[in-house]
NUTOR-758112 format. One record per atom (N, C-alpha, C): x, y, z. Coordinates in steps of 0.001 Angstrom, whole numbers, plus 500000, padded with zeros to 6 digits. Layout:
REM NUTOR-758112
XYZ ...
This chain:
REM NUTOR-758112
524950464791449069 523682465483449330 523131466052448026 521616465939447767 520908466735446069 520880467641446282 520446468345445273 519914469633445246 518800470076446430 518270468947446132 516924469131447133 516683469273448818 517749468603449047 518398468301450628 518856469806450478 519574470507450063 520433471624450313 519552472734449885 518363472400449076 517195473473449285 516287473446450468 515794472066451158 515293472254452239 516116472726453459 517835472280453714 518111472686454595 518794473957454526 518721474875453602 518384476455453231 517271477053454099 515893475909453574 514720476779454233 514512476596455959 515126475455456061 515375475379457637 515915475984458009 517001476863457815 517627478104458461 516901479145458506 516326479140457176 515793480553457178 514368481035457865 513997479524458622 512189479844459287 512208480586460297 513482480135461287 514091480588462390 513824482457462336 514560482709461520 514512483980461181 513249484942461012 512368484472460072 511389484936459445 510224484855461036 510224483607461912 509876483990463024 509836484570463971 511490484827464355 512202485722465107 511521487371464760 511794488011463919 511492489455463369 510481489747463987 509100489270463704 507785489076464305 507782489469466082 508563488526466682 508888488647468121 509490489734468765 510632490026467650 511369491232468126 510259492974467714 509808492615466983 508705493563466378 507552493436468092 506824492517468434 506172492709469329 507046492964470496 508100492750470971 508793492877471966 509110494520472324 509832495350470855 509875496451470834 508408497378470825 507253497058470670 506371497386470682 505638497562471818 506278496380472797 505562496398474287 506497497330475220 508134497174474489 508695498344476177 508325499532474725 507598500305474211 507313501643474361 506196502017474296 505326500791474589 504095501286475130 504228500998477005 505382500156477893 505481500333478538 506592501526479207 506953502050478212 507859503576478495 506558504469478413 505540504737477659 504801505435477912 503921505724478831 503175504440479434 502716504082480750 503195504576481837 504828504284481508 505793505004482885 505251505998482908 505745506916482355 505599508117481901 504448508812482198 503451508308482133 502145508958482234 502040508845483781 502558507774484359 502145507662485859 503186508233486729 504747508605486297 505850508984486793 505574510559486527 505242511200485804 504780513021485554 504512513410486958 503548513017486982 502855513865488344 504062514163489211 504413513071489517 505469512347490624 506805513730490420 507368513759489238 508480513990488882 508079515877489200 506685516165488738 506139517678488395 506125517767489905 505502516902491022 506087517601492474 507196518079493154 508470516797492696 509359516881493495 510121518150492878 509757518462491566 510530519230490619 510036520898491328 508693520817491290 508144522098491547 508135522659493359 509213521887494019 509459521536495259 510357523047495838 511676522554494330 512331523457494385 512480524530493720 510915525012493390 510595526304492869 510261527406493679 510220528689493394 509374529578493962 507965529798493489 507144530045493523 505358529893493472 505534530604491941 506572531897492074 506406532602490915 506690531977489182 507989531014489677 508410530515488607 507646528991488286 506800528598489093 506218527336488877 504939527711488125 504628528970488077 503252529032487475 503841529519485971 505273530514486354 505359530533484700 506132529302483880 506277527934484659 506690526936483689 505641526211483073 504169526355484004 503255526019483686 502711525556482306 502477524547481460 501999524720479703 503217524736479321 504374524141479737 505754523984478452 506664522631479972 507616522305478706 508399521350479592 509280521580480262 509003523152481015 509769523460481888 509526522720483404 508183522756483639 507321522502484717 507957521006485027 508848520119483709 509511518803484741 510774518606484787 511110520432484455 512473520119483889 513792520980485985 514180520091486570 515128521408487413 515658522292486750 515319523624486048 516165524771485386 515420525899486367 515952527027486166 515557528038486659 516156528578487681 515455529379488554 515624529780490249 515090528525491400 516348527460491521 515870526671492424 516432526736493716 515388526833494825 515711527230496366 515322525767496776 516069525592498552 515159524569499557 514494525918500826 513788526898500517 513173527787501060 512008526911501486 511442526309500312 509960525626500509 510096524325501343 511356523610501560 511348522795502719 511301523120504066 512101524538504087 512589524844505321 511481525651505952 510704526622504800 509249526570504712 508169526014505862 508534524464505702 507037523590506097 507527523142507087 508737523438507954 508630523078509627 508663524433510463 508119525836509511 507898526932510411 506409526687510221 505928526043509357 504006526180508689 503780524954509818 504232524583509762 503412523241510457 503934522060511615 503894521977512599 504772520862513459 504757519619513121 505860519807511984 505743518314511009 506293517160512005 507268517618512927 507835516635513737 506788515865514201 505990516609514650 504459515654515801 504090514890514625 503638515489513710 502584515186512597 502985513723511905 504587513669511631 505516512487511708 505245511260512253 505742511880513727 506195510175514471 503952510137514749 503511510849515277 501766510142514873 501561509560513848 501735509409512391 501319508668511079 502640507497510912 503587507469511669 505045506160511750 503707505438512811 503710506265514413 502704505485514930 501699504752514485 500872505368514187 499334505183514050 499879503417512802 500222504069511883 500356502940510782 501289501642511063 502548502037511887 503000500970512505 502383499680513327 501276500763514406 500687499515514916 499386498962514267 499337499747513419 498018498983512751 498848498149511727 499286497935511437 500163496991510471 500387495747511197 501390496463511987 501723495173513055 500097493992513510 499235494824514068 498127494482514487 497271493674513394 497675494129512434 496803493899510889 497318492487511034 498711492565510126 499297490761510433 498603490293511072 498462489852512399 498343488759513001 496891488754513501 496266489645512903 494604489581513130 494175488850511956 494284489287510564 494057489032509394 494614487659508844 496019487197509758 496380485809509096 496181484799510496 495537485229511237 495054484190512371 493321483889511629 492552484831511365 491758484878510818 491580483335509364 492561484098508354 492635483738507355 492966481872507801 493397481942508695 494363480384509202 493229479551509509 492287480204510113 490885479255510635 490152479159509646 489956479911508830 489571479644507647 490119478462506295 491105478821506587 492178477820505720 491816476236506282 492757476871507443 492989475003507915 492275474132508522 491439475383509612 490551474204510367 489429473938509494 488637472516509769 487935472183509007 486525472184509832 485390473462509932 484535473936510654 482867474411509586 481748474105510395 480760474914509335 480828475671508983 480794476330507931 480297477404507844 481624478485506922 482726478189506914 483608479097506865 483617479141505489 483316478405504602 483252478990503442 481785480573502927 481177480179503691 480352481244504655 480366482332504980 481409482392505804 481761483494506615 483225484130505695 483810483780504804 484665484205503811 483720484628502836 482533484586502061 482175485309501600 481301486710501731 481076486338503023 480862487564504035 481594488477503881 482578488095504300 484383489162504525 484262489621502991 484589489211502320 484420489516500779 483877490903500529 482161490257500451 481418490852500168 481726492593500595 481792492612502135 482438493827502620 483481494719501826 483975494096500738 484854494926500010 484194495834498916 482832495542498512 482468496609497601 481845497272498687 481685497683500152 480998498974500408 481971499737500595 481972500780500056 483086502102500254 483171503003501552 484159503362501875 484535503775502982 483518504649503651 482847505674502812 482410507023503074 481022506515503434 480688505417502783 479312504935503131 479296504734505036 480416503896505594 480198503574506604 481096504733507837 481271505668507338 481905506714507794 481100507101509092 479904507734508632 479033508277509772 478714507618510721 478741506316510521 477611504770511682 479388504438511832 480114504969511768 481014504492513025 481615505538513549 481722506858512985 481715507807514051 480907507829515104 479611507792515070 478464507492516684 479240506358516695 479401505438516398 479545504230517325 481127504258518213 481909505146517974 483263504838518078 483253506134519240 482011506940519370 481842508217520090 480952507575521129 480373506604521103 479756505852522437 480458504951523472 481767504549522573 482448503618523228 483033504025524794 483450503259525195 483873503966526808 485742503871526706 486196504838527119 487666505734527099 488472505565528076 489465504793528930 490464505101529483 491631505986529476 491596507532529972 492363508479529461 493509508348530674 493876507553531359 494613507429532122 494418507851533896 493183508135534011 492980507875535393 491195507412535712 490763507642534437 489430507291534884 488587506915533031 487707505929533212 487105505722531911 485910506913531696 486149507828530402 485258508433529654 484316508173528242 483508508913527914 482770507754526801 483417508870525700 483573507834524797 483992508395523329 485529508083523396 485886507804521926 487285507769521380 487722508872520673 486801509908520129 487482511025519583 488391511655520158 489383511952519441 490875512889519517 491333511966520612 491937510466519639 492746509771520520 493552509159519659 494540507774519640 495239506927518989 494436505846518416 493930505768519680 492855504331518835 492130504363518184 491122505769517963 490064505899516787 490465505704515536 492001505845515429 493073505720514154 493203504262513792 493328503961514433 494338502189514674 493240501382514175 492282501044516013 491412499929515732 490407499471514983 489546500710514232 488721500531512893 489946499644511692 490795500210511918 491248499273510250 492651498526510736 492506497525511825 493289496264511827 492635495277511048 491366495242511035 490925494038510370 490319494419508511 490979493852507761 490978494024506287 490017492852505900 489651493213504966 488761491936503939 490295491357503144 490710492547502306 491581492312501382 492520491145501714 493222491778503313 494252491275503565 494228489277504193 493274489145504788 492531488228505412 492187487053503404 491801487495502609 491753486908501467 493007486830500840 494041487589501056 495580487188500529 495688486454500972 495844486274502426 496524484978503433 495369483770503156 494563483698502954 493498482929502880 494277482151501387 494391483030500890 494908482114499381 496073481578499200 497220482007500212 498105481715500112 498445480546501335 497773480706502424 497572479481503360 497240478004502245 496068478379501503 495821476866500489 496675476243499997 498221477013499799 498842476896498659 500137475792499456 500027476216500724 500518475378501551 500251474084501910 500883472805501507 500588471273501889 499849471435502963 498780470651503188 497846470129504434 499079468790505099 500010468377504535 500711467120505138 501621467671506024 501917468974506343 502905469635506989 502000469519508370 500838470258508458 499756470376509409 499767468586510314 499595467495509430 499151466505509664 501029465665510500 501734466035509682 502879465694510812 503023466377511875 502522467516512078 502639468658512956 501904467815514033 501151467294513453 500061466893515143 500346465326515206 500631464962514515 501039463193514890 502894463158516068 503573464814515739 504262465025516552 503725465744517749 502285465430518219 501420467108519671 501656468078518991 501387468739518284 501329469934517769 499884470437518035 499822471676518308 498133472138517962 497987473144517253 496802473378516998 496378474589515876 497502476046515992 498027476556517114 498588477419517688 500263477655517408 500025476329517576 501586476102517028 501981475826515883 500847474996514709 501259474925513621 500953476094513000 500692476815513818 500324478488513313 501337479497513147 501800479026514070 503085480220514626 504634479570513927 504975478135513546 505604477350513823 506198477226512100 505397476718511697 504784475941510340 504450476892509356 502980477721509456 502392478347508683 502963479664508126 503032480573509438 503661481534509189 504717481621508585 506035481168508813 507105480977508364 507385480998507011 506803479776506476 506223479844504914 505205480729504156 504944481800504914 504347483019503884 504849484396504159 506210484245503952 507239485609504202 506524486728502565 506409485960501582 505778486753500361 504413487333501322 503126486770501595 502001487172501824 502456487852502982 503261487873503627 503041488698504862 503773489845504689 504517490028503707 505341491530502912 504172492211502067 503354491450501120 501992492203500341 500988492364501426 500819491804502583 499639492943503378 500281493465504204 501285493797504414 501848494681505479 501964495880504468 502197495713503161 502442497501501809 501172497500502022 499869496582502042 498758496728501711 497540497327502522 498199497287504099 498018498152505075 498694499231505537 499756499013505148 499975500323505807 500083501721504715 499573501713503815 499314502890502391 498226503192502860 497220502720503038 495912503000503644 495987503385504949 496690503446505735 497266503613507202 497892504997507248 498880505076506318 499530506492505967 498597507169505269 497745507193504649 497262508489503453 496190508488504063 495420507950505234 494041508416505757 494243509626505827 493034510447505369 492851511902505749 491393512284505982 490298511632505316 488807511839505590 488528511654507371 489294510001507593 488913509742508887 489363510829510382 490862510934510032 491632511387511323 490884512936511070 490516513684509778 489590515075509948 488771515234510702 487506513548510675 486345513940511487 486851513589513017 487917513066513285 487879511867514770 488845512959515350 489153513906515088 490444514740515437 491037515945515443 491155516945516420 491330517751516488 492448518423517194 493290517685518104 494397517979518302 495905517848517639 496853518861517395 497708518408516656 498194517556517109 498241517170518684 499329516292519119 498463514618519050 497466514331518081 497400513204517896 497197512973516314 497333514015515066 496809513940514084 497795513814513048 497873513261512193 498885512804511133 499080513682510230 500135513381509487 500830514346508510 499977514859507233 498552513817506951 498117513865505609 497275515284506213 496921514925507224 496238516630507772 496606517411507714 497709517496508261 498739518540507792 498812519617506542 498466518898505285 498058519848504406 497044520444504424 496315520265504972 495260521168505481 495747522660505839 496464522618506340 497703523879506843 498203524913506339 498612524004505228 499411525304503745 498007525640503407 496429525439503389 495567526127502429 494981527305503035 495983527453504325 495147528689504873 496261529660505138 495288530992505249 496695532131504786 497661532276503945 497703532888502746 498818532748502212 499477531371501724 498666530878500617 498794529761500004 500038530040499758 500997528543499761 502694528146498960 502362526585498528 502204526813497227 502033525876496450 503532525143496322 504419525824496447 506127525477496885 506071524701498179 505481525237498870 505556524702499824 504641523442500386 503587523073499459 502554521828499236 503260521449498668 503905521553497846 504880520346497173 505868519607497891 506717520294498581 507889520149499443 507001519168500609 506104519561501242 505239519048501988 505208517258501730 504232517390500164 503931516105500105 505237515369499864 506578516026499133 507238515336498241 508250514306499728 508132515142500972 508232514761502206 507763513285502301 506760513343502682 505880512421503151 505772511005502194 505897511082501180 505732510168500009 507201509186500127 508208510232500682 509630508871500891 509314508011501675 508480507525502657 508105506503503474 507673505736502316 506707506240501934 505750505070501177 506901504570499504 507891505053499355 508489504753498346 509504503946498974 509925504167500359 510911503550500798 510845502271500823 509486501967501602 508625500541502411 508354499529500930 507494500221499769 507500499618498127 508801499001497910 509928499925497636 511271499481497460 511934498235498310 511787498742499834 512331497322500215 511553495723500519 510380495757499763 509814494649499940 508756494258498811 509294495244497912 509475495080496046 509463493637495841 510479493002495715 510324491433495556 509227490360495944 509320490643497355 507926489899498141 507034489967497645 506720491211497283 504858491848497032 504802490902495791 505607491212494760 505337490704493188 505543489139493405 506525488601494643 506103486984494385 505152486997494749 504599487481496115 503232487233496698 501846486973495410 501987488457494598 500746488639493705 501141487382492608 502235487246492332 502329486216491115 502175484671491662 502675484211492721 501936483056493349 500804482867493880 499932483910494111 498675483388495247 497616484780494755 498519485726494069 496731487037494335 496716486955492932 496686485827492153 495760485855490864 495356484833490740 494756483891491581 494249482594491796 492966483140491954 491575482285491637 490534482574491506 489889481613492986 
């Protein structure tokens, strides 16, 4: 071998390298701008559960130093034990498990029966009527707030022995406004496409019909999309609080987010709003956690498709 051979295959070792550095330089650069991100969005989080087990007195003097995320001090569970003499969290509970359970449940199979006729059958108009649904996603809630309170207060009521008009201070004024999603109906919509049309087409050369390759076929194969709109309904299901305020006035039908409404009267415990929410928030961390995987295949196969 020359000189020359053993100078180029010098510099062939060494490109490897000189590339590498570069990578490891952007690599370390991205987890601590993604440690900081955490961070900024995990505070809040950490400053509740922390200030949970404070007394009112010592949470205001950790206030302005890094005491406020730190557990040191005088820490009690006073402020838990607190918020089931303040408030009948038990009711307040199984109503927002209710209310969001069946609207979830209900959501599914409204939103991906929906999404399915859209998908598969081949009909006028439905590219149509999907941008319809769409469109519905930039009007904001508060806009259509009032024109369905009258409308949901005209409806006629079965209270168990005779029909009355109006749905206020009931279950269903909760539920049946938000089974049907734009959002959710456009997940399944995108993720139905993603599914072979040749599955459909053996389906019916074996009698199959729309119903069955629905239930059979379709569904089956979107265990991801049907884990991202079930988190995707039921967060919006749990944290309503504008709606169940105006539609509701009994405790024994009104959910937990009302509930804070509770601690702001008499004798504020900001200990005890904490303990409150830091409550309520394990559902929604629980439900994230166990269907963590799904959601992120769901969004990485089908909810960034155009």
């Amino acid at each position: 071998m020359t000189v020359t051979d053993l100078e180029a295959a010098r510099r062939a070792e060494a490109r490897p390298a000189v590339r590498r550095t570069p990578h490891r330089v952007r690599a370390g650069a991205l987890l601590v701008f993604k440690t900081l991100l955490a961070l900024v969005f995990g505070l809040p989080l950490v400053f509740m559960i922390v200030s949970s087990f404070k007394p009112d007195l010592q949470i205001f003097a950790d206030l302005g130093s890094p005491a406020a995320f730190l557990p040191i001090g005088d820490l009690t569970l006073d402020n838990y034990l607190g918020v089931f003499d303040r408030v009948p969290f038990a009711q307040f509970l199984l109503n927002s498990i209710m209310i969001s359970a069946v609207t979830v449940a209900l959501g599914l199979v409204v939103n991906s029966m929906a999404a399915f006729a859209m998908s598969r059958m081949r009909m006028p108009g439905r590219k149509v009527a999907l941008g319809v649904i769409l469109a519905t996603l930039i009007v904001p809630f508060e806009v259509m707030a009032l024109p369905m309170l009258w409308w949901v207060n005209q409806l006629p009521y079965f209270d168990g022995s005779e029909f009355v008009q109006g749905w206020l201070d009931t279950y269903p004024v909760q539920i049946v406004p938000f089974i049907a999603s734009a959002f959710s109906i456009f997940l399944f919509y995108q993720y139905f496409e993603s599914i072979p049309r040749e599955l459909d087409e053996a389906a019916r050369v074996d009698g199959a019909g729309w119903f069955r390759i629905y239930v059979s076929i379709v569904m089956p194969l979107s265990g991801p999309a049907v884990a991202t709109a079930a988190i995707l309904t039921f967060l919006p299901a749990w944290n309503q609080y504008l709606w169940p305020l105006m539609v509701t006035q009994s405790e024994s039908v009104r959910p937990v987010m009302v509930g804070i409404d509770y601690f702001k009267q008499l004798n504020v415990s900001w200990g005890q709003i904490m303990a409150y929410a830091s409550i309520i928030t394990v559902p929604v961390l629980a439900l994230f956690i166990a269907f963590q995987r799904a959601f992120v295949s769901s969004i990485a196969s089908s909810g960034v498709k155009g």
